[in-house]
C-alpha positions as CSV (number, residue, x, y, z in Angstrom):
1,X,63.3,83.0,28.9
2,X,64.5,81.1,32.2
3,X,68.5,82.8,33.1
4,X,71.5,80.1,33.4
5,X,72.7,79.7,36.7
6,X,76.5,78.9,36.9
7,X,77.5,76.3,39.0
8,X,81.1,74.4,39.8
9,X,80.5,71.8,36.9
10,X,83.6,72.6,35.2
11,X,85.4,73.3,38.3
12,X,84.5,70.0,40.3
13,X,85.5,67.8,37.3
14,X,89.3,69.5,37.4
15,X,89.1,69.3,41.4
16,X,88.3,65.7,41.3
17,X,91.2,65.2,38.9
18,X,93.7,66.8,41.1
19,X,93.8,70.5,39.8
20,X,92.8,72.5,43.0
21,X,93.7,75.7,41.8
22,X,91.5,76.8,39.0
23,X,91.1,80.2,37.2
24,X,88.2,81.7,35.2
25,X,88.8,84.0,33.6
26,X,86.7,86.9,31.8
27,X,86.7,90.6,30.3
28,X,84.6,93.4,30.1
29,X,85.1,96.2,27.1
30,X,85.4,94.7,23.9
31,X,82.1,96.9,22.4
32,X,83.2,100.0,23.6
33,X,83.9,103.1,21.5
34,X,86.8,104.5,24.6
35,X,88.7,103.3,27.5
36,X,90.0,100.4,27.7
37,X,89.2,96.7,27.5
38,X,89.8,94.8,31.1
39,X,90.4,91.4,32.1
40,X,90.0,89.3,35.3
41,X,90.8,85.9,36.3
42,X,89.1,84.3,39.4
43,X,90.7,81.1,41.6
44,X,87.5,79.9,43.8
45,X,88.7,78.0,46.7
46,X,87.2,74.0,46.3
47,X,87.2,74.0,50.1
48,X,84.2,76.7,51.1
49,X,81.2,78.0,49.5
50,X,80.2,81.2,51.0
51,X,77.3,82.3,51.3
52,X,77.4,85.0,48.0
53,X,78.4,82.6,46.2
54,X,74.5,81.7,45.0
55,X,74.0,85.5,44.5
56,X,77.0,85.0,41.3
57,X,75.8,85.5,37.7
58,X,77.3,86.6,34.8
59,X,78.2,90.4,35.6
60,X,75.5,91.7,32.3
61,X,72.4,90.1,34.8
62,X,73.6,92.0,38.1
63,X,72.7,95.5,38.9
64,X,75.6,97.9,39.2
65,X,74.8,97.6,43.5
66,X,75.0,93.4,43.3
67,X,78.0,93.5,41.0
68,X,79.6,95.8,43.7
69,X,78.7,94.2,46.3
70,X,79.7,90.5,45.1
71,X,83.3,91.8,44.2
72,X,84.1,93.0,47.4
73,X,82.9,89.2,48.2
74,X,84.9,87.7,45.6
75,X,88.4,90.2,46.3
76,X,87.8,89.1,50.1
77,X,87.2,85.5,49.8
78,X,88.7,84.3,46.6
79,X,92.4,82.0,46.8
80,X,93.8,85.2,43.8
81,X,92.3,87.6,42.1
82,X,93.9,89.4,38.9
83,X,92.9,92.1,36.9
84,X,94.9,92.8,33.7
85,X,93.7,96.1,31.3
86,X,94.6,96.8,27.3
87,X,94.5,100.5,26.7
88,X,92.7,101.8,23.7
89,X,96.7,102.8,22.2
90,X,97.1,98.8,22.3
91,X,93.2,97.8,21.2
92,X,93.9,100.3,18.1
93,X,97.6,98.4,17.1
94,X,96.8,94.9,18.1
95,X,93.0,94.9,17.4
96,X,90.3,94.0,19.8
97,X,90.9,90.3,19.9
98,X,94.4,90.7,20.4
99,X,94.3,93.2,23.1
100,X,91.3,90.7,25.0
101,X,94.5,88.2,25.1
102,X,96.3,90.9,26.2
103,X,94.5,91.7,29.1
104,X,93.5,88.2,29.9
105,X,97.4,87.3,30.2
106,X,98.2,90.1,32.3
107,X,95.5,89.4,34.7
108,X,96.8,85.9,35.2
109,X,99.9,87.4,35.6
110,X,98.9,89.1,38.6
111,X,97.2,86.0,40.0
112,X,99.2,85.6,43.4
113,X,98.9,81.9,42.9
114,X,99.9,80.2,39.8
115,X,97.1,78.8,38.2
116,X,97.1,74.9,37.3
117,X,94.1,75.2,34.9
118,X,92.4,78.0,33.2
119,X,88.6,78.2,32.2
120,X,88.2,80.8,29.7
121,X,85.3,82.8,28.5
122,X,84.7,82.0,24.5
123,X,89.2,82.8,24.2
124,X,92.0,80.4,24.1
125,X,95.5,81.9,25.2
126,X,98.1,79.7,23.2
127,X,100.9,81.9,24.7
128,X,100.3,81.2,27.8
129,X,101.6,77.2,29.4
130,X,98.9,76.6,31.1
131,X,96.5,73.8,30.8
132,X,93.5,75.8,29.5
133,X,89.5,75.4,28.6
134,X,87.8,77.9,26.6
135,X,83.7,77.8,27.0
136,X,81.1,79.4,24.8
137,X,79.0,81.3,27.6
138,X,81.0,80.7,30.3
139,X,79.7,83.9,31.9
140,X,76.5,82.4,32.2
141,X,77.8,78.4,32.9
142,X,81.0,78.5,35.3
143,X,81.0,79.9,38.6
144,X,84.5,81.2,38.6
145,X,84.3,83.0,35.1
146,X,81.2,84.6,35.9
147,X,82.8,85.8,39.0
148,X,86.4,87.1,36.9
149,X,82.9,88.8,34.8
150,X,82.0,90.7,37.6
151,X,85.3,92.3,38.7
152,X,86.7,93.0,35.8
153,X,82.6,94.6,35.3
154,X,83.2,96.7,38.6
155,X,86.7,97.6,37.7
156,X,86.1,98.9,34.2
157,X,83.1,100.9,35.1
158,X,85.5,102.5,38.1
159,X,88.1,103.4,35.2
160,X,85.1,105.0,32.9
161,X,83.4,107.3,35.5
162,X,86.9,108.6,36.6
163,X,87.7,109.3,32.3
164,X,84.0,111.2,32.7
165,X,85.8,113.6,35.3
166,X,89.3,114.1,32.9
167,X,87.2,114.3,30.0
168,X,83.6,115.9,30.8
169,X,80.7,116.2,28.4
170,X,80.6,112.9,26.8
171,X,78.5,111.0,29.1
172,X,81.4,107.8,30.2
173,X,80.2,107.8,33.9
174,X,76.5,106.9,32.2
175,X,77.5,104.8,28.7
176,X,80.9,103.7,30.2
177,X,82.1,104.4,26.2
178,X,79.5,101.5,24.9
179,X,78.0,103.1,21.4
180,X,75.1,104.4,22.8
181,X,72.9,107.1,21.1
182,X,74.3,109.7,23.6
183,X,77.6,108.9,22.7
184,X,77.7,109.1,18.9
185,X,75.7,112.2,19.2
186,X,78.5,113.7,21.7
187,X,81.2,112.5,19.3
188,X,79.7,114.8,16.8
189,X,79.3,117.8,18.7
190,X,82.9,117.7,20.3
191,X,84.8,115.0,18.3
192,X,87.1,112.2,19.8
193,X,89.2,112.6,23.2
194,X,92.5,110.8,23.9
195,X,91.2,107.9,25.1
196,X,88.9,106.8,22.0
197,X,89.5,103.7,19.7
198,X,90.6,105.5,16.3
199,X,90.6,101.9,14.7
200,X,86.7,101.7,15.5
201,X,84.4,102.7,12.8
202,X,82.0,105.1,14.3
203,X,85.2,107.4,15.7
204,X,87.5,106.5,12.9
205,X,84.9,108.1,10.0
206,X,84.1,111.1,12.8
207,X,88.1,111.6,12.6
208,X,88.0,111.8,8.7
C-alpha cells in the first residue's frame, strides 16, 4: 500500500485566511506500559521551505536515524517548538486521554509564539482559547503535525533509554515501554518499577 505524504494543505488554507502562525500538534506514548506520554506542537514558518522539509513523514515511517536527524531540522528551523510530557503518576489519575490533553496543552504552553490556530492530531483541546482543528491521521496528512510527531518521537525515546540506565533489566532503551513480548516477560520475572502505569491492565493484574 502506497504511504501518504503530508503536505501544507491544511496549513495554506489558514495562511491564505490570515492565520500565519499555525501549530500542529502531536504525541507519542499513549500504548506504552511505562514512562510517560509526550506531546509536541510544531509552528512551520509559511515563508521558507527547507530543504528537509520533503524528507517529513509521520514519525512511525522514519527510522530512529531520519527522525533524529529531521528534529534537529525542525528545532533549528521551525518559528516555536514545544514539547509538553504527562508522567505515568498523572496517565494513572487522569487516564490516558486526559493526560494526552495534558501534554498537548503544556507543549503549546511552551510554544515561544502564541499560536493563532492549532491543527491537532485525532484530539480537540476545549480548555484551551485557541481556534483549533482536530484531523483523523494528521500524522500522515499535515506537514506541521507530522513534524510535532517526530519530536515529541525523538524526545520520548531520549526519556526511555535514560529510564533503561535507572531501572536496568527490562529492556526500555529497546521497547521504549510499548507491550512488547520482552517486556511482559520482564514484568514477570522482576515485577513493576516506579515508572509503570498501575492503571494499565497487563501491570495492574502483575501487581495483584
Amino acid at each position: 500500500m502506497m504511504r501518504q505524504t503530508p503536505t501544507f494543505t491544511q496549513e495554506e488554507y489558514l495562511w491564505r485566511k490570515g492565520y500565519r502562525l499555525v501549530a500542529g500538534i502531536d504525541e507519542v506514548g499513549r500504548g506504552p506500559l511505562a514512562g510517560p506520554v509526550v506531546a509536541a506542537a510544531v509552528i512551520l514558518s509559511s515563508q521558507a521551505s527547507p530543504p528537509w522539509l520533503s524528507q517529513v513523514r509521520d514519525s512511525k515511517q522514519l527510522s530512529p536515524a531520519k527522525r533524529e536527524h529531521l528534529a534537529m531540522c525542525i528545532r533549528k528551523d521551525a518559528v516555536a517548538v514545544g514539547i509538553g510530557t504527562a508522567s505515568h503518576e498523572e496517565i494513572d489519575s487522569q487516564g490516558i486521554v486526559g493526560a494526552t490533553r495534558a501534554a498537548m496543552c503544556s507543549a503549546v504552553a511552551r510554544l515561544a509564539r502564541r499560536p493563532e490556530w492549532l491543527l491537532i492530531d485525532a484530539v480537540r483541546l476545549p480548555q484551551l482559547p485557541i481556534p483549533q482543528t482536530s484531523l483523523i491521521k494528521g500524522d500522515a496528512l499535515c506537514l506541521s503535525i507530522a513534524a510535532a510527531s517526530i519530536v515529541a518521537k525523538v524526545h520520548r525515546d531520549r526519556l526511555m533509554e535514560e529510564y533503561d540506565r535507572l531501572y536496568p533489566g527490562y529492556g526500555f532503551g529497546q521497547h521504549k515501554g510499548y507491550p512488547t513480548s520482552e517486556h511482559l516477560t520482564r514484568l514477570d520475572e522482576l515485577g513493576s518499577c516506579p515508572i509503570h502505569r498501575r492503571s494499565f491492565a497487563p501491570v495492574r493484574d502483575r501487581d495483584e
